[in-house]
Each structure stands twice: as C-alpha cells, then as structure tokens.
C-alpha positions as CSV (number, residue, x, y, z in Angstrom):
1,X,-84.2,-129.0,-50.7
2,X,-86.0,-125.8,-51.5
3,X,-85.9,-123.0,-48.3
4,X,-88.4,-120.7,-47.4
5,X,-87.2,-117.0,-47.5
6,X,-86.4,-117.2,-43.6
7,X,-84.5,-120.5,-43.6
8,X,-82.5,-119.0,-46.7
9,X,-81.6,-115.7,-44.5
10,X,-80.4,-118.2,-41.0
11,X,-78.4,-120.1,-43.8
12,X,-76.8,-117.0,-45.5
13,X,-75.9,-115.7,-42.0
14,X,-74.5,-119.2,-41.0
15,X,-72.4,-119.9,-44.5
16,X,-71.4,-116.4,-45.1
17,X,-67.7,-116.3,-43.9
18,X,-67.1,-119.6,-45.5
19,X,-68.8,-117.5,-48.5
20,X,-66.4,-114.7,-47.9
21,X,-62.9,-116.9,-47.5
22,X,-64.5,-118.8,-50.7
23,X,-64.5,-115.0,-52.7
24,X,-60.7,-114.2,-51.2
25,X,-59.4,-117.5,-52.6
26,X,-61.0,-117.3,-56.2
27,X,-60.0,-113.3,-56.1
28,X,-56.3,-114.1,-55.2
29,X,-55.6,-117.4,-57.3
30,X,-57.2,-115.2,-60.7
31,X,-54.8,-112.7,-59.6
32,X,-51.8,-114.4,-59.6
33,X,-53.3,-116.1,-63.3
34,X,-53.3,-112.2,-64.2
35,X,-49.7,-112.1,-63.2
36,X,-48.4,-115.1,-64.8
37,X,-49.9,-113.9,-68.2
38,X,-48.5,-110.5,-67.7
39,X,-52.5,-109.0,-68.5
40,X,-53.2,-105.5,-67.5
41,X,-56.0,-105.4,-64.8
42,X,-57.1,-105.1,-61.6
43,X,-59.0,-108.3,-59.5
44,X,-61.7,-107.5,-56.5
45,X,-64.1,-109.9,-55.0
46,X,-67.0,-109.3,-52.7
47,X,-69.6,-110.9,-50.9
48,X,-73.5,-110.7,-51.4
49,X,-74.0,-108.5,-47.6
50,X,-76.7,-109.9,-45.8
51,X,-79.3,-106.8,-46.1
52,X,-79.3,-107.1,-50.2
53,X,-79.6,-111.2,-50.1
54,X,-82.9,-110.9,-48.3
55,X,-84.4,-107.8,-50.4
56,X,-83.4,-109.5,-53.5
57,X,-85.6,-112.1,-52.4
58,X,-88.2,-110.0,-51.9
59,X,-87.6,-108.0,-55.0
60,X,-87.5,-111.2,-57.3
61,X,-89.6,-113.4,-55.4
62,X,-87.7,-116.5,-56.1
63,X,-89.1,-120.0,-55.9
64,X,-86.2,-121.7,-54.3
65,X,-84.3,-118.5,-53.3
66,X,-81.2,-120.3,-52.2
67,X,-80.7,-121.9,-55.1
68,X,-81.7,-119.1,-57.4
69,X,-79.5,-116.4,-56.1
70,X,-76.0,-117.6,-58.0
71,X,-73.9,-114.2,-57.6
72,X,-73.2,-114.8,-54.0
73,X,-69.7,-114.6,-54.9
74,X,-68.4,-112.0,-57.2
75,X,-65.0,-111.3,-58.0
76,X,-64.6,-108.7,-60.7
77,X,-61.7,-108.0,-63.7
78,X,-61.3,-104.6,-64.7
79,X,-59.2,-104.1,-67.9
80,X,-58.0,-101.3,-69.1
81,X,-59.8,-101.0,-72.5
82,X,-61.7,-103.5,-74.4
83,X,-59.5,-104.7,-76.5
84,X,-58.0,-107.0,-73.7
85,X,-61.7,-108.7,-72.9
86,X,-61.0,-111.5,-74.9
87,X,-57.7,-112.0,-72.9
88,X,-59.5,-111.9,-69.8
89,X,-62.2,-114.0,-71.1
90,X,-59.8,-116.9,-72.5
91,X,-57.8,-116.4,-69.0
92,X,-61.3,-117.3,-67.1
93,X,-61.9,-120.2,-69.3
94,X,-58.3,-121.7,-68.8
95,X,-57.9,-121.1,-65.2
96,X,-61.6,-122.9,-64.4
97,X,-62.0,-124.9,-67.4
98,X,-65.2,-123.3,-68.1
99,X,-67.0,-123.3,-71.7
100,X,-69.2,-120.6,-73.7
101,X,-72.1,-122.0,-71.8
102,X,-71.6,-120.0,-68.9
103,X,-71.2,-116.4,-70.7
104,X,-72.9,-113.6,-70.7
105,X,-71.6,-111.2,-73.6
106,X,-73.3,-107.9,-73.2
107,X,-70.8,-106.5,-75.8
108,X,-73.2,-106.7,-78.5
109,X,-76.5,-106.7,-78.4
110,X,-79.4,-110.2,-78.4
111,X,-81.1,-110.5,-81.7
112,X,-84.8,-109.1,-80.5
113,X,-83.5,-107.2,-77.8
114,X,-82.3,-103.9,-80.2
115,X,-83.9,-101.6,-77.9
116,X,-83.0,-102.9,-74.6
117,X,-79.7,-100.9,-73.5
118,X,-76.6,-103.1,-72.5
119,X,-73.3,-101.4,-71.6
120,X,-70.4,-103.6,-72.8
121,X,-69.1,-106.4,-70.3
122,X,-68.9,-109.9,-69.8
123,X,-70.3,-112.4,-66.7
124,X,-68.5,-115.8,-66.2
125,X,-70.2,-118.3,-63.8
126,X,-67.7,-120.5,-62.8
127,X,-67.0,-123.0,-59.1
128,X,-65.2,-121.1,-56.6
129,X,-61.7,-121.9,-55.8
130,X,-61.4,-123.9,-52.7
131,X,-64.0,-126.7,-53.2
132,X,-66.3,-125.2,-51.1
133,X,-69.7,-126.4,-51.2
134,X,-73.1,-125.2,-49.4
135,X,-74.9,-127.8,-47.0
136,X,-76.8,-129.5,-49.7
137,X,-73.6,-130.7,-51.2
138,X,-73.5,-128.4,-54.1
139,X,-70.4,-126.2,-55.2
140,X,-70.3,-122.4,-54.6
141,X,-70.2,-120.4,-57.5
142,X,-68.9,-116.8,-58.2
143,X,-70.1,-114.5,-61.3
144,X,-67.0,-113.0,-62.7
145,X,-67.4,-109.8,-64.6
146,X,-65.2,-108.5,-66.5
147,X,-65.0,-104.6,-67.3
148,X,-63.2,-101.4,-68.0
149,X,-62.9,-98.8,-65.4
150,X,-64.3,-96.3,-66.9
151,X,-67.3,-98.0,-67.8
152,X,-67.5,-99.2,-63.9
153,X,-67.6,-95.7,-63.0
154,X,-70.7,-95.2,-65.9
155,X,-72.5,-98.2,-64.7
156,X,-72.6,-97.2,-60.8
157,X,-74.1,-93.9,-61.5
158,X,-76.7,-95.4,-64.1
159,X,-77.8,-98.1,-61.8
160,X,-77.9,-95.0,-59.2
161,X,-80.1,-92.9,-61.0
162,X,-81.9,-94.5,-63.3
163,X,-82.0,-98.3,-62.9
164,X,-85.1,-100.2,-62.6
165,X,-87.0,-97.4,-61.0
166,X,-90.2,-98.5,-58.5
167,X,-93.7,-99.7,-59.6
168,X,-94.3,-98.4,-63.2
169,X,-92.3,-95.2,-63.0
170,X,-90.4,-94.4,-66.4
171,X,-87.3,-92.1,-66.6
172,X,-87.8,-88.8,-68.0
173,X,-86.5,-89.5,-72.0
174,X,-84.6,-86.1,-71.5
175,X,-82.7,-87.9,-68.4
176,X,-82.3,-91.5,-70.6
177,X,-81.1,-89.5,-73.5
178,X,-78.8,-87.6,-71.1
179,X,-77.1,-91.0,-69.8
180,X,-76.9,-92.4,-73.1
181,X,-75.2,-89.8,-74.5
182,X,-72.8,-89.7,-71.6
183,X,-72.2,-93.8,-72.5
184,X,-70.8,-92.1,-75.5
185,X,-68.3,-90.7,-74.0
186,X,-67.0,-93.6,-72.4
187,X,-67.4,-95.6,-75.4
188,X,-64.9,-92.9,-77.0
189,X,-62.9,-92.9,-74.1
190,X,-62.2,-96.6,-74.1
191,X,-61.2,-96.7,-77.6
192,X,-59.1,-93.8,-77.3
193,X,-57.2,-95.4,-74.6
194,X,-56.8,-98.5,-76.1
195,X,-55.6,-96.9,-79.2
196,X,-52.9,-94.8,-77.1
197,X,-52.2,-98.0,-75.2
198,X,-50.5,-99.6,-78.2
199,X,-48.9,-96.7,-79.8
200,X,-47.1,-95.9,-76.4
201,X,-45.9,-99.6,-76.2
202,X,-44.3,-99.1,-80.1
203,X,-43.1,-95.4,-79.2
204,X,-39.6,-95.0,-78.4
205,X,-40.6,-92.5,-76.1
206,X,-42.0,-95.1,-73.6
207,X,-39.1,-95.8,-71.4
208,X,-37.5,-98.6,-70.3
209,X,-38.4,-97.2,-66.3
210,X,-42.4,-97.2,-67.4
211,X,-42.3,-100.5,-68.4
212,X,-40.2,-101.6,-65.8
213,X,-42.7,-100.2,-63.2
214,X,-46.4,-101.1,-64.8
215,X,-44.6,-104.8,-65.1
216,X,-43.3,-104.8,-61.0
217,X,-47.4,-102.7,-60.0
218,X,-48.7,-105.9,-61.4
219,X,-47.2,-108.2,-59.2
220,X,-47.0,-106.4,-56.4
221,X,-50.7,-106.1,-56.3
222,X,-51.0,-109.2,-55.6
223,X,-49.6,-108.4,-51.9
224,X,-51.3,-105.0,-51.2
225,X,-54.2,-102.9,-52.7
226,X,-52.8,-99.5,-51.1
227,X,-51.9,-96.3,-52.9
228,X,-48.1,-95.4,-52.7
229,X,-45.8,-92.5,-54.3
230,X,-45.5,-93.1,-58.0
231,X,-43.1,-90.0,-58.3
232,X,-40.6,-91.5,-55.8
233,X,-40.9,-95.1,-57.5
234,X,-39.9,-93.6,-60.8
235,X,-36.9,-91.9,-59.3
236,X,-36.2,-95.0,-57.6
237,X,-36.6,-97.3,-60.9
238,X,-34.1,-94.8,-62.6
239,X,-31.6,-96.6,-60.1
240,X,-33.0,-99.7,-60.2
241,X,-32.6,-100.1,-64.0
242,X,-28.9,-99.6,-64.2
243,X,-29.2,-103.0,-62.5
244,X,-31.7,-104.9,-64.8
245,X,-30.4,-107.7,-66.9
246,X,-31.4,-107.3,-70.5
247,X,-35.0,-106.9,-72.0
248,X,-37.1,-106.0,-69.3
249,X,-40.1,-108.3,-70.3
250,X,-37.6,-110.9,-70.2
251,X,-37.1,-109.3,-66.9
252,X,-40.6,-109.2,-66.4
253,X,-40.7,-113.2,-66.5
254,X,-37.9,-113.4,-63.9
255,X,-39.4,-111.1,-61.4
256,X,-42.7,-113.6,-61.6
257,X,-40.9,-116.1,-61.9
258,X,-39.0,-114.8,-58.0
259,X,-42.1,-113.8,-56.6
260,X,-43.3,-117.3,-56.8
261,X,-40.5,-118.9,-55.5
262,X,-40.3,-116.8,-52.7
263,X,-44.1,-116.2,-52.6
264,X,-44.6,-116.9,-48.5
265,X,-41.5,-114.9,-47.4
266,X,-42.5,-112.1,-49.3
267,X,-46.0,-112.1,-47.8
268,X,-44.5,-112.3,-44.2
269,X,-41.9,-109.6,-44.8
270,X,-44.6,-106.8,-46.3
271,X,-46.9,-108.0,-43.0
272,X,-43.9,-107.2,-40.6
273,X,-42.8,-104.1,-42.5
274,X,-45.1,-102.8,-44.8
275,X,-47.3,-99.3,-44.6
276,X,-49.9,-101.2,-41.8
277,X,-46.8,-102.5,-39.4
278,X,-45.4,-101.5,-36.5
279,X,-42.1,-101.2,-37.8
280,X,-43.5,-98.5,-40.1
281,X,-45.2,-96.7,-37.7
282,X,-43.1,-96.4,-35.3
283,X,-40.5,-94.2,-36.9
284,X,-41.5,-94.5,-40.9
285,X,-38.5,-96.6,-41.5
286,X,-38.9,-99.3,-44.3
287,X,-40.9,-97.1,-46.7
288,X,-39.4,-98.9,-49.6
289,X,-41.6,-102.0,-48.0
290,X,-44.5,-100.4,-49.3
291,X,-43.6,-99.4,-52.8
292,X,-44.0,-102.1,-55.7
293,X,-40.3,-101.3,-56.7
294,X,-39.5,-102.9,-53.3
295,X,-39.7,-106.5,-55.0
296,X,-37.1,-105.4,-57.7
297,X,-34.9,-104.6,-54.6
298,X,-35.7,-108.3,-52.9
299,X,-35.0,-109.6,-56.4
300,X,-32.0,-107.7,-56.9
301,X,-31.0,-108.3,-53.1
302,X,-30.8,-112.2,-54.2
303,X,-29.1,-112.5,-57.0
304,X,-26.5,-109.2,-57.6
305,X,-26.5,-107.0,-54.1
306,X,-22.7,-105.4,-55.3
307,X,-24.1,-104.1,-57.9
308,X,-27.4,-103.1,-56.6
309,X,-25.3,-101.8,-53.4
310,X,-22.9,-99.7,-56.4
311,X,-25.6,-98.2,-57.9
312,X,-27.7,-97.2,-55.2
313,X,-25.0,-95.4,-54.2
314,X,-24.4,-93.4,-57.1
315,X,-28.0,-91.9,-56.3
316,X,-29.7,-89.2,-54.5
317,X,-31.0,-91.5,-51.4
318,X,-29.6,-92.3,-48.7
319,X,-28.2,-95.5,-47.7
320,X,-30.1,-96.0,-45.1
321,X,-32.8,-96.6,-47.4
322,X,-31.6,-100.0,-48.7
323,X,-29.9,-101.4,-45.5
324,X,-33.2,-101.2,-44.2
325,X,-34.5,-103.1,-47.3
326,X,-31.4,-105.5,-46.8
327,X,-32.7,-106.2,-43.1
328,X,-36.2,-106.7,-44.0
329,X,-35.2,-109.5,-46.4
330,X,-32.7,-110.9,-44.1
331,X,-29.7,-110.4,-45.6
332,X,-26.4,-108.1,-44.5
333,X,-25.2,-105.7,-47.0
C-alpha cells in the first residue's frame, strides 16, 4: 500500500520504538558474532530520527516513501584498518545468510563512474534481528556499513562541508582538491596501521598483558560503551596474568566461552555495580566493576580464587579491591 508523505510521517512516529528495539537487537547479536570470531571492531546502531525521515522525503521526493526509505535501521562496523573488511563482510553474510546481492562495495570504483569520488566502505542490507516486521507485513531491514575510524571521522566532515551542496552550487575546486588530498592522508593512515597491526602481533615486544587486555576490551564491550582507566587495567593485568592458564588466545576462547555461560548474571552484576549504580556512587567502591579486566576477575573468581586471592596479594592494591569484586559476584573469599 503506497503512503502519502503525511501518512508515512504518523507511521514513522507510531513504529519508531519498535524500530529502535529492532536496531538494539541486530547491534547487540552482531556484537556478540564480533566476539565469538575474536574480530577487531566496534558495533553502533541508530535509528533514522524523525526530523531527517520527513526531509529525506522531501529531499528525494519518493514515490512510495515508506517503502523507499530502507536505512531506517543502521547499525555500523568500524574496523580498525581495511585489511579486516573482508572479515567483517564474510561475518555479515554468515550471521544473516545474506548473498553478494545486497552489497555495496565502494572500495573500488564502478566501471563509468571514474570520476565520481567514493571513499572506501561497504553497505550490507540485511532483515533485522527480531522478526520484526512493519504493518504491511514486511520485514525491517538495517543497512550495515562497515568502515575504519579514521575514515568515519573523514566522511563526517566531507558530508559537512562539502556534500551535495543546494540548487546548482559547485564546491570551489581549491576546497575539493583540499579534501581529496586530505583522503590521502587517511588512505596512508589506514595502511600504515594495518601494516603496524601485524608486525606488533609477530613482535616479541607485544606482551602477553596487551593481548590479554585488547582480547578481555572486546568482550567486555559487549556490556558497556564507557571510557575507563587503561593505565590502571594494565597494572592490574600484570597481576592478573600470573593467573592465566597457558596461551592467552587459548585463554581468549575460554573467557568467551565464560561470558556466555554466565552471560545474564554478568549483565545484572555490572547493572547493580558498575560506573552508573548506586553502589558506585555512593562511596566509589566496586571500581573494578567498571573495568573490562573485571571479567578476568569473575572468570578467575570461578574457577582458581587461591590463586587469584595469592597473587593479588603479592601486588600494590589493596584487598579491599577484590573482596569487593568477590561480593559482587557472590562468592566469599
């Protein structure tokens, strides 16, 4: 059934928190995907707001603007340098059992298109998580695009400043020229970060206490977006490690394999204790509850608390530290 403009905008308004749980849902079930196949990146989702459905409609004068406007959902993948886009890409595919024919590969540029500029990312159309449909009957979907961060940051102030500018105005060529060559930069800065990307996981130099905390940030990220103090979770994986069985991507594995097992008392225990609970704020106890080492220390907690106990110790923090970890978890030390 195709809506007019107006009877688009009362649906948008009526659907939109079921369009908004639909976006949480896909967001958080990629994100634990991410996880699972230990890949390097960050997962956000939004929601077309309300103010740019209705002027896209206007700006692209759709026929059938409900159906037309397909990125109400968006969740987006930012990778830390394009050399992992394929692994997100084949991720995408597996986790909605999607095919080619819903991607968009602006990496390289469209035969007959040389001199339209494309910075390099990828969009994925794919059905929400959820099964949510709209009142016709037909599924949500959400665009997933995948990028590197530095490139996000490019893109925001090129669509800013010089993106599809009004009526027939053309950007100065001196202004183009200067954003192009600014994309050049970021080009070099994504290889160069790739490149020192792999020679830092070869290099001896890379210690055991950096991989044990990017593997532990990865998870934990699925439970809470907040910043927290990475020089007190390295001096606290220093302790941590002399508890670590073996290899610590084997390690890795067991610490996802924990957090999913334990998945629902994990969420409940950062509600009641993390940065944004009243146990925090009231005195600032439990700040190993917001710290992504804190699931090493659930982990641990489980399955070898002497030696954890031992250890902890033997370093420069107090004790009171980890009985209050002990008591989140439920369990006396």
């Amino acid at each position: 059934m195709t809506l007019t403009i107006n009877e688009a905008f009362h649906r948008y308004v009526a659907e939109e928190p079921r369009i908004k749980e639909a976006a949480r849902q896909t967001a958080d079930h990629l994100r634990l995907r991410t996880v699972r196949a230990r890949l390097d990146c960050q997962v956000t989702h939004r929601t077309k707001d309300v103010g740019r459905y209705v002027a896209k409609i206007h700006r692209k004068r759709y026929e059938d603007p409900w159906k037309d406007i397909t990125d109400k959902v968006g969740v987006r993948m930012t990778v830390r340098h394009p050399g992992l886009f394929d692994d997100a890409l084949s991720l995408v595919k597996d986790t909605f059992t999607v095919d080619d024919s819903v991607v968009q590969d602006y990496r390289t540029m469209l035969p007959g298109q040389e001199e339209r500029f494309e910075y390099p990312r990828l969009h994925v159309q794919v059905p929400v998580i959820g099964g949510y449909k709209d009142p016709d009957g037909q599924p949500y979907e959400c665009e997933i695009q995948i990028r590197t961060p530095v490139v996000d940051v490019w893109a925001n102030d090129y669509h800013r400043l010089a993106y599809k500018p009004p009526g027939n105005l053309q950007v100065p060529s001196d202004v183009s020229r200067a954003l192009y060559r600014a994309f050049a930069l970021v080009e070099l800065y994504d290889a160069e970060i790739g490149r020192v990307m792999d020679a830092l996981e070869q290099h001896p130099g890379f210690t055991r206490g950096n991989k044990l905390l990017a593997e532990t940030e990865r998870i934990y990220r699925t439970f809470a977006h907040h910043s927290f103090d990475r020089e007190l979770s390295h001096e606290v994986i220093e302790i941590l490690l002399k508890t670590v069985p073996g290899d610590i991507t084997d390690y890795g594995y067991q610490l996802v394999t924990f957090t999913e097992r334990w998945r629902e008392r994990l969420e409940r225990t950062y509600r009641q204790f993390g940065p944004t609970s009243d146990h925090f704020l009231e005195d600032g106890r439990y700040i190993l509850a917001s710290q992504p080492e804190s699931l090493i220390i659930f982990e641990r907690l489980d399955h070898d608390s002497f030696t954890l106990v031992d250890r902890w110790n033997e370093g420069p923090f107090d004790e009171s530290m980890l009985y209050d970890m002990a008591e989140a978890w439920g369990i006396d030390l």
